[in-house]
C-alpha positions as CSV (number, residue, x, y, z in Angstrom):
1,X,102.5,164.9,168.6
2,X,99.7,166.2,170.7
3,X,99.4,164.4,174.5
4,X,97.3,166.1,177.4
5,X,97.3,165.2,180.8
6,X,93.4,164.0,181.6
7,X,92.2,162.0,184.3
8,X,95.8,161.5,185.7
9,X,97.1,160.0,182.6
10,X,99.0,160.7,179.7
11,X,96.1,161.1,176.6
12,X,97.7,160.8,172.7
13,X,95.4,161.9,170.4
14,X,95.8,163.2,166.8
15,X,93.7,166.0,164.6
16,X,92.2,165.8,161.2
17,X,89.6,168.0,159.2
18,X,87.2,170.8,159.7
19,X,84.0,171.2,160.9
20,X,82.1,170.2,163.9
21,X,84.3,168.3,166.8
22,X,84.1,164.4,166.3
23,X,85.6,161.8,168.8
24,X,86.8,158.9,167.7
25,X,87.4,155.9,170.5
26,X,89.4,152.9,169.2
27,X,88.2,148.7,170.0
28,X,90.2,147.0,172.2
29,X,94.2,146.9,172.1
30,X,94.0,149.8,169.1
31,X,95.5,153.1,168.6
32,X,93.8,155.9,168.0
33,X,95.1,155.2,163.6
34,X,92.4,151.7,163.8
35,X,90.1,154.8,162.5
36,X,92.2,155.4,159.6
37,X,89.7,154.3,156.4
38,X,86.5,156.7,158.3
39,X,89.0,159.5,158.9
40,X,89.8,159.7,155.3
41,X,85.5,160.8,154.5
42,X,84.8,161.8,158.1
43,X,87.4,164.4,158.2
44,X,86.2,166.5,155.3
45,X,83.1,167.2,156.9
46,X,84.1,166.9,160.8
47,X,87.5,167.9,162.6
48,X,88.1,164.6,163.6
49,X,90.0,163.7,167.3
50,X,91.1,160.4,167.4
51,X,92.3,159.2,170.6
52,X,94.2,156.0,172.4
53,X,92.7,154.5,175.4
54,X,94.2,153.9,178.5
55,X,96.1,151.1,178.1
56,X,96.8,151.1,174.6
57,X,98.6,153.4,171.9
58,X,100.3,155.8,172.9
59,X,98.8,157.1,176.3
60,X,99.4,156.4,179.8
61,X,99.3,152.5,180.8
62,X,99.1,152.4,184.8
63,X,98.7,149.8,186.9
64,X,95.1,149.1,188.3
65,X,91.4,147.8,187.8
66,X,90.1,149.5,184.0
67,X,87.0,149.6,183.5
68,X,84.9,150.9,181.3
69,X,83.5,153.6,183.0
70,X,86.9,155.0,183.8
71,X,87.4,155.0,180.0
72,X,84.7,157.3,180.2
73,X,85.7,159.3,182.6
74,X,88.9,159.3,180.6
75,X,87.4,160.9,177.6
76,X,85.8,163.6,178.7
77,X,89.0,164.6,180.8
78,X,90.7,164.9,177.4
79,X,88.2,167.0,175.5
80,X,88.1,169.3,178.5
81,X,91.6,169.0,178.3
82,X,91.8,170.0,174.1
83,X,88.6,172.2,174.4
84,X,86.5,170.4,173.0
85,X,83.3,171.1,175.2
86,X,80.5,169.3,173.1
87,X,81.4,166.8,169.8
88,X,79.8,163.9,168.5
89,X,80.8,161.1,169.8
90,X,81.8,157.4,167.4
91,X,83.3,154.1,169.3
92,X,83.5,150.5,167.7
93,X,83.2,147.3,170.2
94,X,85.0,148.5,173.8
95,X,85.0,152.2,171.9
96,X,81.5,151.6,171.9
97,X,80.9,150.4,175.2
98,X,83.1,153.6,176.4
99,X,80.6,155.9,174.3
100,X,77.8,154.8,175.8
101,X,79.1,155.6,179.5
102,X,80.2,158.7,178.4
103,X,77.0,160.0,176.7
104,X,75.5,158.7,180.0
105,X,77.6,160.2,182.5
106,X,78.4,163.2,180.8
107,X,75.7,164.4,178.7
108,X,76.5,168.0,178.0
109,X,79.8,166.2,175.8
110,X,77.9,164.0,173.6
111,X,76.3,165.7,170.6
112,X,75.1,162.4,168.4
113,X,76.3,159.2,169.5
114,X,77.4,156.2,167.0
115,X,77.7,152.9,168.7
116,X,79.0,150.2,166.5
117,X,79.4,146.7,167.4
118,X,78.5,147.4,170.8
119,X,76.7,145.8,173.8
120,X,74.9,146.7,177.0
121,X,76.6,144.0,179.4
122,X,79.4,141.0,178.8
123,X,77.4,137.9,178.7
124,X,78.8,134.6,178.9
125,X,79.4,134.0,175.5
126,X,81.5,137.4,175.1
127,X,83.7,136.5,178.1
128,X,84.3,133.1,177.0
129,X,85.5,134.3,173.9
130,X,87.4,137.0,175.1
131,X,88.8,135.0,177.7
132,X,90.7,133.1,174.7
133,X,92.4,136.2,173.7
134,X,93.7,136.7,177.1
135,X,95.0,133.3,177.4
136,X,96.8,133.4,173.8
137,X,98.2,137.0,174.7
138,X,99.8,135.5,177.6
139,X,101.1,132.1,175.8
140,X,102.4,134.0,172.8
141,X,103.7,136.7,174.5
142,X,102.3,139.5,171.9
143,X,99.3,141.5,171.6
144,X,100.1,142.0,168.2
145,X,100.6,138.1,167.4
146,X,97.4,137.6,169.5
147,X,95.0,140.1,167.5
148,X,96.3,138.5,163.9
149,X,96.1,135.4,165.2
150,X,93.0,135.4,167.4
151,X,90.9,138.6,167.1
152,X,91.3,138.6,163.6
153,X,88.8,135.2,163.0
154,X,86.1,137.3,165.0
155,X,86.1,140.2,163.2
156,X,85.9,138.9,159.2
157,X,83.7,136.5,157.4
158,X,84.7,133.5,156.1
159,X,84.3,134.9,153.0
160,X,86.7,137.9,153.2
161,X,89.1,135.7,154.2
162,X,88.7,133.8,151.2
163,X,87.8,136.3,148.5
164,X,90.6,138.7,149.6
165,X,93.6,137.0,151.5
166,X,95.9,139.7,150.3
167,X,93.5,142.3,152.2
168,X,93.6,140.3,155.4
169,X,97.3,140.4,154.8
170,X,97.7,144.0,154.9
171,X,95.4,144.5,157.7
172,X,97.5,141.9,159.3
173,X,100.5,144.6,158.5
174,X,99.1,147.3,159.6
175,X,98.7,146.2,163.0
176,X,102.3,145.2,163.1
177,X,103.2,148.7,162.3
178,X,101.4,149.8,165.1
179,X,102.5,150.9,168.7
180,X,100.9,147.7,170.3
181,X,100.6,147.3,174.1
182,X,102.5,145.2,176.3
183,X,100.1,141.7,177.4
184,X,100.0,143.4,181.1
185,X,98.2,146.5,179.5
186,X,95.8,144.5,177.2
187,X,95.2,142.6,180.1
188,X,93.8,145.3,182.2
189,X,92.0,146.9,178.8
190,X,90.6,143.3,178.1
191,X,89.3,143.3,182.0
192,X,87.1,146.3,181.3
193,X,85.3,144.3,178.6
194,X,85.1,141.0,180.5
195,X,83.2,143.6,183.7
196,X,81.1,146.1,181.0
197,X,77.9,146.0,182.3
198,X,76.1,149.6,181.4
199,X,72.6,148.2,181.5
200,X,72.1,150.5,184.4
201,X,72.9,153.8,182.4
202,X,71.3,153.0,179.5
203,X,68.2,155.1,179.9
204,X,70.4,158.6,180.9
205,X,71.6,158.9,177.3
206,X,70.1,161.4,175.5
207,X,72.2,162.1,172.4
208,X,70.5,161.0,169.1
209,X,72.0,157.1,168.9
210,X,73.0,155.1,166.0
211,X,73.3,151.4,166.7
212,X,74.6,149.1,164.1
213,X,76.0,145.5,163.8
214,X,77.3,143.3,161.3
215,X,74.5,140.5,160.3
216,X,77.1,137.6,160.8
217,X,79.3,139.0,164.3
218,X,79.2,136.5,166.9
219,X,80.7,138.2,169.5
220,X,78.5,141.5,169.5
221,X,75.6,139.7,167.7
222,X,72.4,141.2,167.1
223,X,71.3,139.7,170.0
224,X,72.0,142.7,171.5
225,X,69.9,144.7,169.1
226,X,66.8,145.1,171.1
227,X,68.5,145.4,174.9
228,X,70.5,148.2,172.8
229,X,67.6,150.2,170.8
230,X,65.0,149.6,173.9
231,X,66.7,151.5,176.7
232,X,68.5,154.0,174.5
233,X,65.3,156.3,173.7
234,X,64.9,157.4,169.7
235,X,67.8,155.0,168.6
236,X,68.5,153.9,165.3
237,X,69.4,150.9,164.3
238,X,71.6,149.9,161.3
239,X,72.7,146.2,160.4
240,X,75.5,145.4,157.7
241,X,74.1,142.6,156.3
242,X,78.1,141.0,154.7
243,X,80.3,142.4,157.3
244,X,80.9,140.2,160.6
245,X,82.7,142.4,164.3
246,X,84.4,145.0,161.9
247,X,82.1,146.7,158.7
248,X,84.7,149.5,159.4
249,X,87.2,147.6,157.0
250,X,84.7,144.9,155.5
251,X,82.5,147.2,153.5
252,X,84.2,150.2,154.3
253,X,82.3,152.2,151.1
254,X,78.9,151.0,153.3
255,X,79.9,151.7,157.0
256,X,81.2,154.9,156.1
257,X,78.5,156.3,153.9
258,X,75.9,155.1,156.4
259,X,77.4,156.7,159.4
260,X,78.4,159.9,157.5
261,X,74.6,160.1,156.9
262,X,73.7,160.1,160.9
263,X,76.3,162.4,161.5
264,X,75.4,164.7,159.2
265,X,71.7,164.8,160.0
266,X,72.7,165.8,163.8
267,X,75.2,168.7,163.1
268,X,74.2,172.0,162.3
């Protein structure tokens, strides 16, 4: 089980396919397997590296302020680390917001950058919402408990839910199966979100940029569309129009054929 020392932390990451180097950063409170459904397509054209936060999975939980910057920082540690000097680069949600920073910070890294369910800055909404999480994390005691329970209602359509229950209930085992993180490590990984503010950096990225959204996400609406595709220069933009926080298991036939398309338009 690969781990590499990066940034003064323990990094877990796992290895999959051939090809050109793609990173894979997981959402908030995920493991680096949160990929597992893209993996399956990505990995037979890419050598996919899936990783685990700070925080979360498998790597190094310390103590102290997370933001995501440092989750940046963190990444390209670990491909220095596993010699991986240039890949493309994929993040959903905080994954997202932790791509952007590091395709802005670190240019030389980023070859094509996907950004899905992302946003430039937390706006009131976002931390409101998020801000329940982190007050049902504490009272239930669980991450795990708190995602099925709480991020869970954010991240499918009403109609998922009701179409395919028996989905949602294997999801809903999945992430039990998982190596969850205690509620003092989401805590710190859900304080990142609440500060994310890479409005600033926006306009350094210079990787070719794929943007999407689901048409009926709340929390990382399309209101952040045009902040998003205005400051990144020659950005794309790509909206699921059934899926709601996360097309990566709603329409998962969709998300990944879509993506697969960018990715494979900026390799070579």
């Amino acid at each position: 089980m690969p781990t590499v020392q990066a940034n003064g932390i323990d990094v877990y990451y796992e290895v999959q396919g051939e090809g050109e180097p793609l990173v894979l950063i997981p959402y908030l409170a995920a493991d680096q397997a949160c990929y597992a459904f893209q993996v399956l397509e990505y990995a037979k054209h890419f050598t996919c590296f899936t990783v685990d936060l700070r925080g979360a999975g498998l790597s190094g939980k310390p103590d102290g302020t997370y933001t995501t910057e440092l989750f940046a920082d963190d990444i390209a540690a670990f491909m220095q680390a596993a010699n991986v000097e240039r890949a493309h680069v994929a993040g959903l949600s905080l994954g997202a917001a932790t791509g952007m920073w590091l395709a802005a910070k670190h240019p030389g890294r980023v070859k094509s950058l996907s950004l899905h369910s992302a946003w430039p800055a937390s706006d009131p909404f976002l931390r409101g919402v998020v801000e329940t999480w982190r007050i049902m994390a504490e009272g239930l005691g669980s991450v795990t408990d708190m995602v099925i329970q709480g991020i869970f209602p954010w991240c499918f359509t009403p109609e998922l839910y009701a179409a395919r229950p028996e989905y949602i209930g294997s999801l809903a085992e999945f992430v039990r199966g998982r190596p969850m993180p205690p509620v003092d490590a989401f805590l710190r990984q859900s304080g990142a979100v609440l500060a994310h503010d890479a409005q600033a950096a926006l306009g350094s990225i210079q990787a070719p940029t794929l943007i999407t959204f689901g048409r009926h996400d709340l929390v990382t609406s399309t209101r952040f569309a045009g902040p998003l595709t205005d400051a990144i220069a020659g950005s794309e933009l790509t909206v699921f129009e059934d899926c709601s926080h996360a097309p990566i298991y709603e329409n998962v036939e969709e998300f990944n054929q879509r993506t697969l398309t960018f990715l494979q338009q900026h390799s070579g």
